[in-house]
PyMOL Python script that loads the backbone (N, CA, C, O; Angstrom):
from pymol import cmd

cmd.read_pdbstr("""\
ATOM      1  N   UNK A   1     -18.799 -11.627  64.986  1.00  0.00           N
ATOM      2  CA  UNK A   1     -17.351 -11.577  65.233  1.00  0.00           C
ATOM      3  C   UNK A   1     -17.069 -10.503  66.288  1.00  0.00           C
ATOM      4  O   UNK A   1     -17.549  -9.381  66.126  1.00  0.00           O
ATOM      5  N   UNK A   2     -16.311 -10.785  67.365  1.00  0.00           N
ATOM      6  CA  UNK A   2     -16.016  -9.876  68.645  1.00  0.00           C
ATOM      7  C   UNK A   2     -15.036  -8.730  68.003  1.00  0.00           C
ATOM      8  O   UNK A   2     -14.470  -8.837  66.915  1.00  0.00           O
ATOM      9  N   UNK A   3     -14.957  -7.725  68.807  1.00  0.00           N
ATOM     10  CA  UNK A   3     -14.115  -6.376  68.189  1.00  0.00           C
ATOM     11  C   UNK A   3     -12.717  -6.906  68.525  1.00  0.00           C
ATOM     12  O   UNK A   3     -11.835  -6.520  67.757  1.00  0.00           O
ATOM     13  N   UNK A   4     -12.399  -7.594  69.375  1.00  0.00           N
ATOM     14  CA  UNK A   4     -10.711  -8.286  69.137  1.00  0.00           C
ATOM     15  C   UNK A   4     -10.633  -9.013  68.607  1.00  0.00           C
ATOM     16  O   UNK A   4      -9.417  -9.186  68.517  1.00  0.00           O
ATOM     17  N   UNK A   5     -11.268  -9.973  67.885  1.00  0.00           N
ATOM     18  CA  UNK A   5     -10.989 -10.602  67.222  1.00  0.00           C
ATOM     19  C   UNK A   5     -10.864 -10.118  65.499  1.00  0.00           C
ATOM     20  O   UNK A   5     -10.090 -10.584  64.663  1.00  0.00           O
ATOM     21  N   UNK A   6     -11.620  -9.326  65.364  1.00  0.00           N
ATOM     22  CA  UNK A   6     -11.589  -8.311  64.023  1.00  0.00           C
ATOM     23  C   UNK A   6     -10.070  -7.371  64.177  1.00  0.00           C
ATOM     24  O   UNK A   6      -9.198  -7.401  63.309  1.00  0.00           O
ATOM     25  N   UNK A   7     -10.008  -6.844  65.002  1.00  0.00           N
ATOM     26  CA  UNK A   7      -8.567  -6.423  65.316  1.00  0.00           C
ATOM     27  C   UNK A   7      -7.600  -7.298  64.904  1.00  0.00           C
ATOM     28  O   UNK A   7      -6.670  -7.249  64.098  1.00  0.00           O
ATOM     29  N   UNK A   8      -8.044  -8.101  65.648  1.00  0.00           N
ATOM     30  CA  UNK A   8      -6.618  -9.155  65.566  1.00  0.00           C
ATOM     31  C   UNK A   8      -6.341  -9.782  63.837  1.00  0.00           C
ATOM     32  O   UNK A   8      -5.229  -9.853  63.315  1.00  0.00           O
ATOM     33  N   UNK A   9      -7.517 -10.141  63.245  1.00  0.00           N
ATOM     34  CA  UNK A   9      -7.731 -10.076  61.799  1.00  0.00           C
ATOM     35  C   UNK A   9      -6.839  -9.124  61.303  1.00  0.00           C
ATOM     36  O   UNK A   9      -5.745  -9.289  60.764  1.00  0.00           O
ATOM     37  N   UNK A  10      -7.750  -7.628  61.685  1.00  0.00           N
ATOM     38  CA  UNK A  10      -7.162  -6.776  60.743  1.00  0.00           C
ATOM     39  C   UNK A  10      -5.107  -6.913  60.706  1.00  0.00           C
ATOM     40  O   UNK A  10      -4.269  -7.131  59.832  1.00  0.00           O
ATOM     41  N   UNK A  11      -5.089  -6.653  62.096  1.00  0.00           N
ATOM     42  CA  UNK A  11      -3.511  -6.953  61.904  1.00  0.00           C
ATOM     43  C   UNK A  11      -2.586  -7.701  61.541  1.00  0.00           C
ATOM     44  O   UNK A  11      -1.401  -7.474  61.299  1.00  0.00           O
ATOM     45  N   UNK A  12      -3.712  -9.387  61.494  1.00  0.00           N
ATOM     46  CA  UNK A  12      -2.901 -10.042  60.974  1.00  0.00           C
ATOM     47  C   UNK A  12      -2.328  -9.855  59.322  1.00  0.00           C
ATOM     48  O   UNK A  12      -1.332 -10.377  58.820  1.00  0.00           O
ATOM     49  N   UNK A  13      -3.406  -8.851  58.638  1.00  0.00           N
ATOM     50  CA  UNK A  13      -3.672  -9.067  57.380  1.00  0.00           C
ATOM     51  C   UNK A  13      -2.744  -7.604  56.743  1.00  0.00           C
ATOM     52  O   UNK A  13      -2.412  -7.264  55.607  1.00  0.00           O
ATOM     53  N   UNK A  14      -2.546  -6.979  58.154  1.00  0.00           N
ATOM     54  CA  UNK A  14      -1.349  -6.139  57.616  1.00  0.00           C
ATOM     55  C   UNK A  14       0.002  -6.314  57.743  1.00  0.00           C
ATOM     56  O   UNK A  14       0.929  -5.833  57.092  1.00  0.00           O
ATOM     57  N   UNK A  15      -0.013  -7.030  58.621  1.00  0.00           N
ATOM     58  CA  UNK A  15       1.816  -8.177  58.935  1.00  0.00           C
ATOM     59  C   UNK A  15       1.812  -8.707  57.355  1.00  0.00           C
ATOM     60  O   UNK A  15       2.754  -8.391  56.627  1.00  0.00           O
ATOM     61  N   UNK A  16       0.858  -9.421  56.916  1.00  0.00           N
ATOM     62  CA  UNK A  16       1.109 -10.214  56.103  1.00  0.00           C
ATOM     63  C   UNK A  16       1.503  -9.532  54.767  1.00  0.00           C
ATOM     64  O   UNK A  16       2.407  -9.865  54.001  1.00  0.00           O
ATOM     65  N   UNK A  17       0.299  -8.121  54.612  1.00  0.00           N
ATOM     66  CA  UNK A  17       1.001  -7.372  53.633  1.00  0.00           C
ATOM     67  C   UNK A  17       2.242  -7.249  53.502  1.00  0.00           C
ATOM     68  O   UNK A  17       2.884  -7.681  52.544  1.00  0.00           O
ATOM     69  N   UNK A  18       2.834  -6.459  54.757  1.00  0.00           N
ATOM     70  CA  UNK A  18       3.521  -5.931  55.031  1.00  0.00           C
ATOM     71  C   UNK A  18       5.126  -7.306  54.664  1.00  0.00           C
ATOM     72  O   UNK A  18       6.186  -6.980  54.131  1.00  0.00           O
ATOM     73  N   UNK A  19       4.828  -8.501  55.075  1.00  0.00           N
ATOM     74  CA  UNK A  19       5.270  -9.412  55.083  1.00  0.00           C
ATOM     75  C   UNK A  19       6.031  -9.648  53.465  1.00  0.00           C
ATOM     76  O   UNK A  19       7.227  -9.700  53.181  1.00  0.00           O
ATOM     77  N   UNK A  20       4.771  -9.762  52.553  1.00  0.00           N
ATOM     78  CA  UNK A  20       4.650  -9.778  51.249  1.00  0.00           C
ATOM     79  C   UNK A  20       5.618  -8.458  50.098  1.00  0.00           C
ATOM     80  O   UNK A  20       6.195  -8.728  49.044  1.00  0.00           O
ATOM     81  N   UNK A  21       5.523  -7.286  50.665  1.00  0.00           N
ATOM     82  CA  UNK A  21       6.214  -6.452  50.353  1.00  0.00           C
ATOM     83  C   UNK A  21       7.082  -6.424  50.551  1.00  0.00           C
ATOM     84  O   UNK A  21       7.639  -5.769  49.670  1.00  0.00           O
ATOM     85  N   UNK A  22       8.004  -6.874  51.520  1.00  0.00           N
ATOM     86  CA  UNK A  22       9.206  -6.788  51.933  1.00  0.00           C
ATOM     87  C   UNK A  22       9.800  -8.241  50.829  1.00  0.00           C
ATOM     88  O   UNK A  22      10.870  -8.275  50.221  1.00  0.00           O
ATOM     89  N   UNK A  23       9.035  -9.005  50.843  1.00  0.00           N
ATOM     90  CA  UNK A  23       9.335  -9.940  49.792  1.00  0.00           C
ATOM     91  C   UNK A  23       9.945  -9.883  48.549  1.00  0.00           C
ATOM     92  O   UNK A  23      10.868 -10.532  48.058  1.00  0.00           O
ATOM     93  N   UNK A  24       9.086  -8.771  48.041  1.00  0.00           N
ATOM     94  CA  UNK A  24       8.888  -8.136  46.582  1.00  0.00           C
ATOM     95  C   UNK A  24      10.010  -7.537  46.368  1.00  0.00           C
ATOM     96  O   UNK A  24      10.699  -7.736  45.368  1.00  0.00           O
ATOM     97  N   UNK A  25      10.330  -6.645  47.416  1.00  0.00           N
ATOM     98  CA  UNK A  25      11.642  -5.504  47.815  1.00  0.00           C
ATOM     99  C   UNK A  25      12.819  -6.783  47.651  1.00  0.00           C
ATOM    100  O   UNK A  25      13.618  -6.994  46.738  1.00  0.00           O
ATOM    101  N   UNK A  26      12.671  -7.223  48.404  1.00  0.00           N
ATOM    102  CA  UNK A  26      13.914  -8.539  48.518  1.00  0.00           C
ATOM    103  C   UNK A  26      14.690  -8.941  47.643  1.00  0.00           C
ATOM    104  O   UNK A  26      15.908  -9.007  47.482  1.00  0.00           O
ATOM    105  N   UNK A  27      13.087  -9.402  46.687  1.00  0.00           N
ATOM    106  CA  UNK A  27      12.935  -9.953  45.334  1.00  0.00           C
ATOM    107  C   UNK A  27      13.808  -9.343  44.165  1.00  0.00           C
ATOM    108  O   UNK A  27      14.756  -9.821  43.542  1.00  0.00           O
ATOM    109  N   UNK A  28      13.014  -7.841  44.061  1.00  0.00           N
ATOM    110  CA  UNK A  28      13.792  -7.046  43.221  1.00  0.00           C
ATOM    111  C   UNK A  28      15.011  -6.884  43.230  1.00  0.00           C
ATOM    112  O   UNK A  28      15.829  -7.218  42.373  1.00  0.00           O
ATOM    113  N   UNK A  29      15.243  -6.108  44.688  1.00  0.00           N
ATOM    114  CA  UNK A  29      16.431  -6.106  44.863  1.00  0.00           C
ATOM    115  C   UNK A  29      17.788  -6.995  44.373  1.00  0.00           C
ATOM    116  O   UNK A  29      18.834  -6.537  43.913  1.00  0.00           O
ATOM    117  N   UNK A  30      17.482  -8.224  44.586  1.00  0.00           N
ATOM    118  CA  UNK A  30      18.209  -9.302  44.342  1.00  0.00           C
ATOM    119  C   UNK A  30      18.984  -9.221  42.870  1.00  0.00           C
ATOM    120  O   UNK A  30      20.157  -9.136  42.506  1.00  0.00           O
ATOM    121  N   UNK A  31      17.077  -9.331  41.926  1.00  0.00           N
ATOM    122  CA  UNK A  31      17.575  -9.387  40.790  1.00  0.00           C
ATOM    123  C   UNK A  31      18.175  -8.038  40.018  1.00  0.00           C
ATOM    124  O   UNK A  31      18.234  -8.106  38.791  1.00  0.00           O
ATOM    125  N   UNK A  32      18.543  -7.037  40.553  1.00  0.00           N
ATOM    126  CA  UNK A  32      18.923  -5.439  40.047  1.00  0.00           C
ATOM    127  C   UNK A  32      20.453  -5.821  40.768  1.00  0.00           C
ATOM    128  O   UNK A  32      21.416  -5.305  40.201  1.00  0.00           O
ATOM    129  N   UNK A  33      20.742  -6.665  41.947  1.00  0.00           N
ATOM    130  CA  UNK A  33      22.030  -6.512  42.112  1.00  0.00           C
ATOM    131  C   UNK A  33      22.722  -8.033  41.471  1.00  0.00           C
ATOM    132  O   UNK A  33      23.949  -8.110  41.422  1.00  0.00           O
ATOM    133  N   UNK A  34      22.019  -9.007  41.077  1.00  0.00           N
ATOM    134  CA  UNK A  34      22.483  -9.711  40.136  1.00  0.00           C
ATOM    135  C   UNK A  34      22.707  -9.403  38.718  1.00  0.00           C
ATOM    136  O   UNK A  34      23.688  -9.959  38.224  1.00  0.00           O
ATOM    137  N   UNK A  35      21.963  -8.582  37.901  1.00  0.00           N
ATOM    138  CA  UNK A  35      22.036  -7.985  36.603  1.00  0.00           C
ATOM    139  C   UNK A  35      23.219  -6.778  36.921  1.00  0.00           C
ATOM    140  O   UNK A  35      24.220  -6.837  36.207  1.00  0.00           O
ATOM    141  N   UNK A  36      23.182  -6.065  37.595  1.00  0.00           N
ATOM    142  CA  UNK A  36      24.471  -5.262  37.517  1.00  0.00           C
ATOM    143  C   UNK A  36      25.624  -5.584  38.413  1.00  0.00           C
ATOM    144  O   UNK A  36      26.264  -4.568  38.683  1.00  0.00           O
ATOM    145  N   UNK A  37      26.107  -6.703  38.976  1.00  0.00           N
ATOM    146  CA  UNK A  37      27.155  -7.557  39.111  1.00  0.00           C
ATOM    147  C   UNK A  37      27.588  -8.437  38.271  1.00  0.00           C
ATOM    148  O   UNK A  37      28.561  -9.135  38.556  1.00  0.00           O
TER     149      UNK A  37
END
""", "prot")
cmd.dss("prot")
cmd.show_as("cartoon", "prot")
cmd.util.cbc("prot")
cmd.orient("prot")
């Protein structure tokens, strides 16, 4: 595997974290402002 292409891996796989968490956040969020509305 070439060193940009491992790069490019790695970053994809932190967008996606990153992607995923913001999800979660979203997620929660939602349901903490539906239960106290």
């Amino acid at each position: 595997m070439s060193r940009r292409a491992s790069e490019k891996a790695l970053i994809a796989k932190f967008v996606i974290e990153v992607v995923l968490k913001a999800e979660v956040h979203i997620f929660l969020a939602g349901k903490v402002t539906t239960f106290s509305g």
